[in-house]
C-alpha positions as CSV (number, residue, x, y, z in Angstrom):
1,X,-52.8,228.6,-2.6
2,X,-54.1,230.9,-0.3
3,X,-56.0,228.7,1.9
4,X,-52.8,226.6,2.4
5,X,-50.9,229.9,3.4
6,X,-53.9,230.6,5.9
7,X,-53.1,226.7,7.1
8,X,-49.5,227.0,7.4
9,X,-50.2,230.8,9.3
10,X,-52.6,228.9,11.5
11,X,-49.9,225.7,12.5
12,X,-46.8,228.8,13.0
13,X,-49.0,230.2,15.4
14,X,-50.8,227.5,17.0
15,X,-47.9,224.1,17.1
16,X,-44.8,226.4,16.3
17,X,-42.1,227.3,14.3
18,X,-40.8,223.6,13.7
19,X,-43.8,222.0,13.4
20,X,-45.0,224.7,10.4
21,X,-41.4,223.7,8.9
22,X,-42.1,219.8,9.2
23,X,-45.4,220.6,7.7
24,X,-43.8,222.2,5.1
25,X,-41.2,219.5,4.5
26,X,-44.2,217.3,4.1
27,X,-45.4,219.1,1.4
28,X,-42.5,219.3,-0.7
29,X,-41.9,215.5,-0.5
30,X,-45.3,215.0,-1.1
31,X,-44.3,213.5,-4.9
32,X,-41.6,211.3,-3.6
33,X,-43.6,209.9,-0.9
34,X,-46.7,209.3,-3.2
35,X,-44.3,207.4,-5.7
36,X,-43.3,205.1,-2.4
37,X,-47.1,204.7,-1.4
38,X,-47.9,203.1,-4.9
39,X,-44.9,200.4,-4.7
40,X,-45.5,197.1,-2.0
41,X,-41.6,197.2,-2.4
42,X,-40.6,200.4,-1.3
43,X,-43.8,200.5,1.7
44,X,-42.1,197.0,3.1
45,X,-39.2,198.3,2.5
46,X,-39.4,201.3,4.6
47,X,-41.6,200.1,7.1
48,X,-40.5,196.6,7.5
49,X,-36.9,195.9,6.2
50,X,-35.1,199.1,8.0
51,X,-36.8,198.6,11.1
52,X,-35.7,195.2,11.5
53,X,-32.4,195.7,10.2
54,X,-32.1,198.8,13.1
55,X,-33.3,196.0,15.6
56,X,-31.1,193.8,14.4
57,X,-28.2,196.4,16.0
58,X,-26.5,195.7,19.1
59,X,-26.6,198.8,20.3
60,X,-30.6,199.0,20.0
61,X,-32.7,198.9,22.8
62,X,-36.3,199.1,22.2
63,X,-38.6,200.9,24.4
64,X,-42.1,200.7,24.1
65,X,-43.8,204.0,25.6
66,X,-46.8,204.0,27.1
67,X,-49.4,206.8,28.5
68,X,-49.8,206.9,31.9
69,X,-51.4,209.2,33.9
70,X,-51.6,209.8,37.6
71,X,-53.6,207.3,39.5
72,X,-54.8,209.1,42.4
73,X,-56.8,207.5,45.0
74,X,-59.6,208.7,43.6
75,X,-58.8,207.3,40.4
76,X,-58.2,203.7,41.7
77,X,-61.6,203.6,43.6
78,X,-63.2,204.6,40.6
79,X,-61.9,202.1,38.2
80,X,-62.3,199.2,40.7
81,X,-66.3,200.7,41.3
82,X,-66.8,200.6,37.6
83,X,-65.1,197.5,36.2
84,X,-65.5,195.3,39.3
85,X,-69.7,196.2,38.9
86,X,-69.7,197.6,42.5
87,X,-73.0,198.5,44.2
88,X,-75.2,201.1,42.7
89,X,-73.7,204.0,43.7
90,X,-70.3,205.4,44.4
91,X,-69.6,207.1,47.3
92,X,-68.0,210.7,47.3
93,X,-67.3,211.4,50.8
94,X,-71.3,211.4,51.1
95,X,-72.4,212.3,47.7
96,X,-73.8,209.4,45.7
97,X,-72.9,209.4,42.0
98,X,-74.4,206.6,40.4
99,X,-73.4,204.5,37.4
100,X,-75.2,206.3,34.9
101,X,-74.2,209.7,35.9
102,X,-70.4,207.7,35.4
103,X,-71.5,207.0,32.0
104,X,-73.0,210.3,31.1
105,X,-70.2,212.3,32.3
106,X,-67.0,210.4,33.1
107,X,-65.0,210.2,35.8
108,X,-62.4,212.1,37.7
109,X,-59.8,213.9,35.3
110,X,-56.2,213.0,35.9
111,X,-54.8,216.7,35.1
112,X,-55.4,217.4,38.9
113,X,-53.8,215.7,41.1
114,X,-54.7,217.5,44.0
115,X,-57.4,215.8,45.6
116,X,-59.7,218.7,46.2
117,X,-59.4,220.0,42.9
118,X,-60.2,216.8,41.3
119,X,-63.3,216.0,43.4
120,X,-64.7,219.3,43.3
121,X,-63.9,219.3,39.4
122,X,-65.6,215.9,38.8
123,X,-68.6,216.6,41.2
124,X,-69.6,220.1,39.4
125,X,-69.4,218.1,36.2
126,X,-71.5,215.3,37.5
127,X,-74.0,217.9,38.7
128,X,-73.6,220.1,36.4
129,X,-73.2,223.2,38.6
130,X,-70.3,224.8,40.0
131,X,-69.2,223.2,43.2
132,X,-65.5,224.5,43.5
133,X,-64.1,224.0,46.8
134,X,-61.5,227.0,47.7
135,X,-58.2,226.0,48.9
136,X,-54.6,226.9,48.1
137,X,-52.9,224.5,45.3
138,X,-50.6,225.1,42.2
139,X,-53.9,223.6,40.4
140,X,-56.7,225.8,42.1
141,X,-57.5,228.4,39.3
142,X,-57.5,225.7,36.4
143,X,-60.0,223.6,38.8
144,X,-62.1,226.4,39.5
145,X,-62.1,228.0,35.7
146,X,-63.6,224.6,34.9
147,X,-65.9,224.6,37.6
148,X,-67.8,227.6,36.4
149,X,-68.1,226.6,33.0
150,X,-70.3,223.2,33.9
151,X,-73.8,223.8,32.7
152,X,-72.7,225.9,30.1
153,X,-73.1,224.2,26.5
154,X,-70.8,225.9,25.2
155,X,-68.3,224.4,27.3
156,X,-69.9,220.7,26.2
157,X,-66.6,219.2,25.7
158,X,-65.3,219.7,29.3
159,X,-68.5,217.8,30.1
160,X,-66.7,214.4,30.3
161,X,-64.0,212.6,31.1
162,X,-62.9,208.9,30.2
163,X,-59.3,208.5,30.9
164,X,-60.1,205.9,33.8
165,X,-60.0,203.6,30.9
166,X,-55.9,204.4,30.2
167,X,-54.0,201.8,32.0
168,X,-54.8,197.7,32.6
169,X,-55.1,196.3,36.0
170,X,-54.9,192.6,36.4
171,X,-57.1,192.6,39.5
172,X,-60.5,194.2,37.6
173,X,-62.9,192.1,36.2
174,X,-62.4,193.8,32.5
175,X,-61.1,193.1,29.4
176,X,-57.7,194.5,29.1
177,X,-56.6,195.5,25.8
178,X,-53.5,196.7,23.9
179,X,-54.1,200.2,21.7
180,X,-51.1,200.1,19.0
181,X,-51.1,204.3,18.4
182,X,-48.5,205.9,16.1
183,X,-46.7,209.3,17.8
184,X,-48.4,209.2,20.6
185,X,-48.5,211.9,24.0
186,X,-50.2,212.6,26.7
187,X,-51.3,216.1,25.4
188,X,-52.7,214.1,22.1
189,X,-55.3,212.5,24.7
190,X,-56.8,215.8,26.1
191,X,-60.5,216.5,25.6
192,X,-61.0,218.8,22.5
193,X,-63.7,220.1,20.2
194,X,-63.3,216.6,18.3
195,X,-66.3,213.6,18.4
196,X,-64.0,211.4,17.1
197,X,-62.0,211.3,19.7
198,X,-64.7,211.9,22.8
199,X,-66.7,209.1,21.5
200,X,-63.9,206.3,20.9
201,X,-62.9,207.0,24.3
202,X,-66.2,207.1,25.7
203,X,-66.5,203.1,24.1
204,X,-63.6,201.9,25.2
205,X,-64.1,203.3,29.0
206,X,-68.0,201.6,28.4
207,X,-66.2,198.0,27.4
208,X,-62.5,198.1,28.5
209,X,-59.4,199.1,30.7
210,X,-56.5,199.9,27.6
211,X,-52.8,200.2,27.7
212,X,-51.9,202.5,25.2
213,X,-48.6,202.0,23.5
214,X,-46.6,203.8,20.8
215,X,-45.0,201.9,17.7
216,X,-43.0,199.6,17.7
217,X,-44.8,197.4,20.3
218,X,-41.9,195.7,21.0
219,X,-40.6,193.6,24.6
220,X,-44.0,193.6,24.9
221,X,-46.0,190.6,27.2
222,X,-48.7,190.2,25.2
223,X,-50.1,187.6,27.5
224,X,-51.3,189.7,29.7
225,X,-53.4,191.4,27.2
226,X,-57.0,190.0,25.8
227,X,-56.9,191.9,22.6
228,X,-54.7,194.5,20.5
229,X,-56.6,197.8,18.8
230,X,-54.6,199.7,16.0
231,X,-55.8,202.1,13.0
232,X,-54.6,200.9,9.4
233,X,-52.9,204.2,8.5
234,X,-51.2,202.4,5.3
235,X,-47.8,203.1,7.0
236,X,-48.0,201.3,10.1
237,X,-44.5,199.8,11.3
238,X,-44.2,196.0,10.8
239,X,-43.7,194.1,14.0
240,X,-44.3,190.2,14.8
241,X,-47.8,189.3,14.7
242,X,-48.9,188.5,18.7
243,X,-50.9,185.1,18.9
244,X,-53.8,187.2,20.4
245,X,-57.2,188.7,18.9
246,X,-56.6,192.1,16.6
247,X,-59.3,194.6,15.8
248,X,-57.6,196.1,13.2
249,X,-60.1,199.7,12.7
250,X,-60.6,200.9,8.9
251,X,-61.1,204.1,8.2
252,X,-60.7,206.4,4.8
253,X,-58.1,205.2,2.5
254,X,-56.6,206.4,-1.0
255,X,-57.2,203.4,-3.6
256,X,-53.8,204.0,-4.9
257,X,-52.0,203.7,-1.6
258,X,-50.8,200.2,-1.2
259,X,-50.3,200.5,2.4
260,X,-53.8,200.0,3.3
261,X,-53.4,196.3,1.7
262,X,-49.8,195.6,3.0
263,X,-50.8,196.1,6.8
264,X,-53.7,193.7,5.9
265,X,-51.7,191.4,4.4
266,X,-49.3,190.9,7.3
267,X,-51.1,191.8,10.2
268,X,-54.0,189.2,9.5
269,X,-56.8,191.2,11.7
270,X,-59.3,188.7,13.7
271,X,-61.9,191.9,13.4
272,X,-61.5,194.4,10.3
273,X,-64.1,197.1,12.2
274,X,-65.1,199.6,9.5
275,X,-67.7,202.3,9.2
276,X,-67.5,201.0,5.1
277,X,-67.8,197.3,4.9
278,X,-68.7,197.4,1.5
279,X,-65.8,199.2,0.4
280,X,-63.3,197.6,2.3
281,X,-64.8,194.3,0.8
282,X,-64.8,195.9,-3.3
283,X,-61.6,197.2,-2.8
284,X,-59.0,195.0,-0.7
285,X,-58.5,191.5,-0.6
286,X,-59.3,190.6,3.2
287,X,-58.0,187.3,4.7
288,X,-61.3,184.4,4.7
289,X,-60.8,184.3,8.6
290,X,-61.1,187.9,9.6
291,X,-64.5,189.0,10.2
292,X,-65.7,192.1,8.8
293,X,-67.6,194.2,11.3
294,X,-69.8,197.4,10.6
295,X,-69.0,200.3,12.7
296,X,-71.3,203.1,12.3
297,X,-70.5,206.7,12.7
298,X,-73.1,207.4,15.3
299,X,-72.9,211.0,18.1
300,X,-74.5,209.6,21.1
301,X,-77.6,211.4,22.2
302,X,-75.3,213.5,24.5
303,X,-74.1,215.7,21.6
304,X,-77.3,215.5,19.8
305,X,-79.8,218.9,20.3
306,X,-82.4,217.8,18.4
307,X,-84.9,220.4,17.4
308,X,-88.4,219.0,15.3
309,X,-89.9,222.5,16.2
310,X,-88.1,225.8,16.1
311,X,-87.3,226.2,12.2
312,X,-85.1,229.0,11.0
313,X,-84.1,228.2,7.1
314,X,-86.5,225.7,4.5
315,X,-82.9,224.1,3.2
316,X,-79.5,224.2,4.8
317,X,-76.8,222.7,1.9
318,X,-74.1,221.3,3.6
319,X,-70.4,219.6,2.8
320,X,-67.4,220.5,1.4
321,X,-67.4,221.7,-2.0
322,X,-63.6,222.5,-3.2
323,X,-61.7,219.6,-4.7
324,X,-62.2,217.5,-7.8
325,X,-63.6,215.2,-5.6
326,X,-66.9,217.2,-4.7
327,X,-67.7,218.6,-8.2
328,X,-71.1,216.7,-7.7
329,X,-71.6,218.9,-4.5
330,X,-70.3,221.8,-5.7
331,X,-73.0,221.2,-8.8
332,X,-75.6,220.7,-6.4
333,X,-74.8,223.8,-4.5
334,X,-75.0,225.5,-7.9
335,X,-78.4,224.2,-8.4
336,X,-79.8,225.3,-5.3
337,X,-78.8,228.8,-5.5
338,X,-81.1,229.3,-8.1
339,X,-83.8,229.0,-5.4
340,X,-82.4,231.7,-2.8
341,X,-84.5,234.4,-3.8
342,X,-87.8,232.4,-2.9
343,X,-87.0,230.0,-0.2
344,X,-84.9,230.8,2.8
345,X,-81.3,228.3,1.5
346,X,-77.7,228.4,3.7
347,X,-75.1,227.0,2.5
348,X,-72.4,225.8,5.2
349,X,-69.2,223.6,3.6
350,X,-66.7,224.0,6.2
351,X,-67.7,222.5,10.0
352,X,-65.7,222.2,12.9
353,X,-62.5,222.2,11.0
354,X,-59.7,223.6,13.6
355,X,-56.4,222.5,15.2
356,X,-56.6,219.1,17.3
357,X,-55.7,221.5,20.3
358,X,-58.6,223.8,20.1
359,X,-60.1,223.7,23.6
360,X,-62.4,226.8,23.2
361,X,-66.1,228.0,22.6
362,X,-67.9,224.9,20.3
363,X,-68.9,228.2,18.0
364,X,-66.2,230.6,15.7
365,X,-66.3,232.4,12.9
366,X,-63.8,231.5,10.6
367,X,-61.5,234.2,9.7
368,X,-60.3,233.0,6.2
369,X,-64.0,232.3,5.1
370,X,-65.7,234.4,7.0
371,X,-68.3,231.8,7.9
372,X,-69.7,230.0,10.5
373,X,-67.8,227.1,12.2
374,X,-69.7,224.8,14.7
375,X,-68.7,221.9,17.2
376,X,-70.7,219.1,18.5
377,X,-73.7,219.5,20.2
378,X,-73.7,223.4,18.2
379,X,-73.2,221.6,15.1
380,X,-76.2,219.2,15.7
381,X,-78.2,222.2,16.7
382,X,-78.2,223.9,13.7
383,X,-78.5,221.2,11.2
384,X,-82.2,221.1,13.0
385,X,-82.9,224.4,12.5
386,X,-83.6,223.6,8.9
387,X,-86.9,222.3,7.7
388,X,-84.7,219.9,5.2
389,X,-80.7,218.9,5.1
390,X,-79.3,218.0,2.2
391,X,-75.6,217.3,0.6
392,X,-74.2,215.6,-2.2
393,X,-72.2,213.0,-3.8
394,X,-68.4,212.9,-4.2
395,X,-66.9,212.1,-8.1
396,X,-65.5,208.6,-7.2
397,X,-68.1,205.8,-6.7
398,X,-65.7,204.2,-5.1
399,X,-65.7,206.6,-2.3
400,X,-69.7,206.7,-1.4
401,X,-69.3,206.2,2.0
402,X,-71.7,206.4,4.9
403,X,-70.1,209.2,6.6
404,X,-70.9,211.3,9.5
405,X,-73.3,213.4,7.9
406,X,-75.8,210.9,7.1
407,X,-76.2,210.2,10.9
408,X,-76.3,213.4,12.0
409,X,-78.9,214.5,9.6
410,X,-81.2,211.8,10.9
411,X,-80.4,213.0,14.8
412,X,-81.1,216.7,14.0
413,X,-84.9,216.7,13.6
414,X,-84.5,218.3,9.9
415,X,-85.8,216.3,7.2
416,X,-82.4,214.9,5.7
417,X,-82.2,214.5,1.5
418,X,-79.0,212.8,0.5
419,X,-77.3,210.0,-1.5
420,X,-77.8,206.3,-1.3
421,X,-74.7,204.4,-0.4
422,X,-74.0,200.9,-0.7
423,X,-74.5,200.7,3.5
424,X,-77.5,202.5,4.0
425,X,-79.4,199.0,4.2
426,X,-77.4,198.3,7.3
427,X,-78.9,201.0,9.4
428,X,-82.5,199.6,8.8
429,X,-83.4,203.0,7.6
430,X,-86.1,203.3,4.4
431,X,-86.7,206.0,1.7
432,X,-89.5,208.2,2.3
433,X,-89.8,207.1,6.0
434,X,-86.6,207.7,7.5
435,X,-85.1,210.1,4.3
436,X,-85.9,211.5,0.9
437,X,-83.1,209.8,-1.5
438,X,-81.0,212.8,-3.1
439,X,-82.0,211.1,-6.8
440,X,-85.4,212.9,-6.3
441,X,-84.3,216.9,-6.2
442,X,-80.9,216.1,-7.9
443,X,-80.7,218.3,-11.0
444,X,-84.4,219.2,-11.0
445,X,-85.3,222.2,-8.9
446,X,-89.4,222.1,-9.8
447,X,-89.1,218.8,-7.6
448,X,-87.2,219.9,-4.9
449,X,-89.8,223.3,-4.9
450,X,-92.3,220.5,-4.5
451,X,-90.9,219.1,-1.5
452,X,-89.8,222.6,0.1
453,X,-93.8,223.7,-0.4
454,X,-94.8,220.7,1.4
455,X,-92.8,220.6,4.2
456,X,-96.0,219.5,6.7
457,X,-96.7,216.7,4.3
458,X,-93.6,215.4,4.6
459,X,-92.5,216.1,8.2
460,X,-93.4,212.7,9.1
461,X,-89.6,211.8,7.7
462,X,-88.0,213.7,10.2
463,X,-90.1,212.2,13.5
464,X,-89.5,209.0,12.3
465,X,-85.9,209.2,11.9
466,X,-85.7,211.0,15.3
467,X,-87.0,207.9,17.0
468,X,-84.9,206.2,15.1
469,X,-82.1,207.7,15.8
470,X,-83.0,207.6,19.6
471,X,-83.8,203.7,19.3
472,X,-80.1,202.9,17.9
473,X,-77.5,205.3,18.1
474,X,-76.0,204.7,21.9
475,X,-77.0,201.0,21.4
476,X,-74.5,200.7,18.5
477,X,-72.4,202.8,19.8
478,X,-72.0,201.5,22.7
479,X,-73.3,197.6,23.5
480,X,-72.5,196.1,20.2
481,X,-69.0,197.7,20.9
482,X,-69.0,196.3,24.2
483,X,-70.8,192.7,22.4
484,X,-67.8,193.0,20.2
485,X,-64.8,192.8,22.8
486,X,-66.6,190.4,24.9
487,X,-67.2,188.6,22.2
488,X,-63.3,187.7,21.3
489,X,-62.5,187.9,24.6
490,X,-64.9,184.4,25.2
491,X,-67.1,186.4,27.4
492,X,-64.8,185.4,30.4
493,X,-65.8,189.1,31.7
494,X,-69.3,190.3,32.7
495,X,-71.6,192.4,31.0
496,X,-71.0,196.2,32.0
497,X,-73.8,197.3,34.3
498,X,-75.6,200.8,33.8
């Protein structure tokens, strides 16, 4: 109870007053809503029956809102240098910035549109240095706070910039594509201490221009549109099915909310894209025409800091333990404390959790646990200061999923102990040359002594998942995403060129 009063302090001071009482709403409802979730009945009836019936009204006009943002000149020239494959290098009034450097760190940022601000912005960030250009604009000390902070890897999630990808244009040799996203703003889009959200837009900028549309998608054209993306968030609204391709992206889901099923059922996905295919296919019932596709939780090698040398701890313990659902963590974590008093152990179960509109330093300490909380590249970081990573199972098989931590463990340069899942196989990576399976050291500590005195012996493991890591992780990240859209999009559009 007291952590949800530090949560609810948190949202009163950081979203408001209304948004703490919606929140709180929420949570008295939360019975009556989970009695809905569990009936096919009452989910089609409140996401497909009303909202036709409120169609159905004269009076009703629908209005489909989409995210813009302010296409500057600059912005224009960039899009049409990097979907039309232009010559190798774009030209900024005499500084070259070449494809790659596009790819590393984005492009322009839409927030200014003042034209010296936003070259001057994207050119530090490009070189990494601050190049602010003084001038007088409503814009100028934003522009120039941002300025001084390129280089600094604290600031790592100012590094980039990908909203060139918001908004299709008929004219660019790209695939244009439709992303279906519930509640929706501009402020939603905004760079923050999140991977998930830097590194879908980073894929989508790599392989596609994307109009990005609230629900309902309604007096929509859909013919001018290769594709439509949307999340299955059990709840989605029903609308008519468009007679294009849908990637319909699978994340977590509760096995007794029928939701997840429903939107299956009458959405009828071309490409169910999942980082759990084996779960997805054990659990739901998926139509014999969509294609299942694996879509691994990789951090490109631009957030990775990995560290093979410079060793600080023998065993870092990491994952969340409270909750029913990690009692086999929480055991683990148990276990291993028995060894703090001959080996140097941490223990860190609570990473990068803070509100979506967090734009500070990628390092806090939090004040309701008093420990450590780490973002991105900082995260990665300190997972390799470890000689060995380890974390444990959750309770439900059902819910052994190949989660974030299993790549980032094999990035980090630490030798990584954890549980088999069902998906490992599809990474390519082996037991006792890539990992040590968490079977070995589970509930027998004279076994994981062994491996903790032998760390030379065995720090083979962590080189070779280091290369392995280095091998695959932007690949899959980033061509077989791009393989993937050109792929139902009949490869009418070239291949992008890095």
């Amino acid at each position: 109870m007291n952590y949800k009063l530090y949560i609810l302090k948190k949202d009163l001071k950081e979203q408001g007053a209304l948004y703490a009482l919606s929140r709180i709403i929420s949570y008295l409802f939360r019975p009556l809503t989970n009695l809905m979730k569990r009936s096919i009945f009452l989910i089609n009836f409140w996401y497909g029956t009303l909202p036709n019936l409120k169609e159905k009204l004269p009076f009703y006009k629908p209005n489909p809102k989409f995210i813009k943002f302010p296409q500057t000149d600059l912005m224009q020239q960039v899009r049409k240098f990097w979907y039309n494959n232009l010559s190798d290098d774009f030209d900024l009034d005499g500084e070259k910035i070449s494809r790659k450097d596009i790819f590393t760190y984005g492009g322009p940022n839409p927030r200014f549109t003042c034209p010296i601000c936003q070259k001057s912005e994207w050119l530090s960030r490009v070189r990494q240095k601050n190049l602010f250009q003084s001038h007088n604009c409503p814009q100028v000390k934003e522009c120039e706070e941002l300025c001084k902070k390129q280089g600094d890897e604290l600031w790592v999630h100012y590094h980039q910039n990908f909203d060139f990808f918001i908004g299709c244009d008929p004219n660019l040799a790209a695939p244009k594509g439709l992303f279906l996203r519930p509640k929706i703003s501009a402020d939603s889009l905004i760079p923050y201490c999140s991977q998930d959200r830097l590194i879908s837009r980073w894929q989508f900028a790599y392989a596609s221009q994307i109009d990005i549309v609230e629900e309902p998608p309604l007096n929509i054209d859909y013919s001018q549109y290769d594709f439509l993306f949307m999340g299955n968030e059990g709840c989605n609204r029903k609308f008519p099915r468009p007679n294009i391709p849908i990637i319909l992206s699978c994340h977590d889901f509760y096995l007794k909310d029928k939701g997840y099923q429903w939107v299956i059922d009458w959405l009828k996905p071309d490409i169910l894209l999942t980082a759990y295919p084996t779960q997805w296919k054990e659990n739901f019932k998926i139509p014999s025409h969509t294609k299942i596709v694996f879509y691994p939780l990789f951090l490109p090698l631009f957030f990775t800091r990995i560290n093979l040398v410079d060793k600080k701890f023998d065993l870092l313990v990491i994952g969340v333990t409270v909750g029913s659902l990690y009692k086999p963590r929480a055991q683990l974590a148990k276990q291993i404390s028995q060894l703090t008093t001959h080996y140097k152990i941490e223990f860190s179960n609570r990473v990068g959790a803070l509100g979506a509109k967090w734009k500070g330093k990628t390092y806090y300490i939090d004040p309701f646990t008093k420990q450590p909380v780490r973002y991105l590249n900082k995260w990665s970081e300190y997972l390799g200061s470890a000689k060995y990573v380890t974390f444990g199972k959750v309770a439900d098989p059902k819910k052994q999923f190949l989660l974030y931590k299993y790549y980032e463990t094999l990035g980090s340069g630490a030798i990584p102990i954890f549980p088999e899942v069902p998906d490992l196989k599809r990474l390519g990576i082996k037991a006792f040359e890539h990992y040590i399976p968490l079977s070995e050291i589970e509930g027998d500590n004279e076994r994981l002594k062994y491996f903790l005195d032998n760390y030379d012996k065995y720090k083979y493991i962590a080189e070779n998942a280091v290369k392995w890591y280095r091998e695959n992780s932007d690949k899959m990240l980033f061509e077989d995403f791009e393989n993937l859209i050109r792929e139902i999009t009949n490869y009418k559009y070239p291949k992008r060129l890095i």
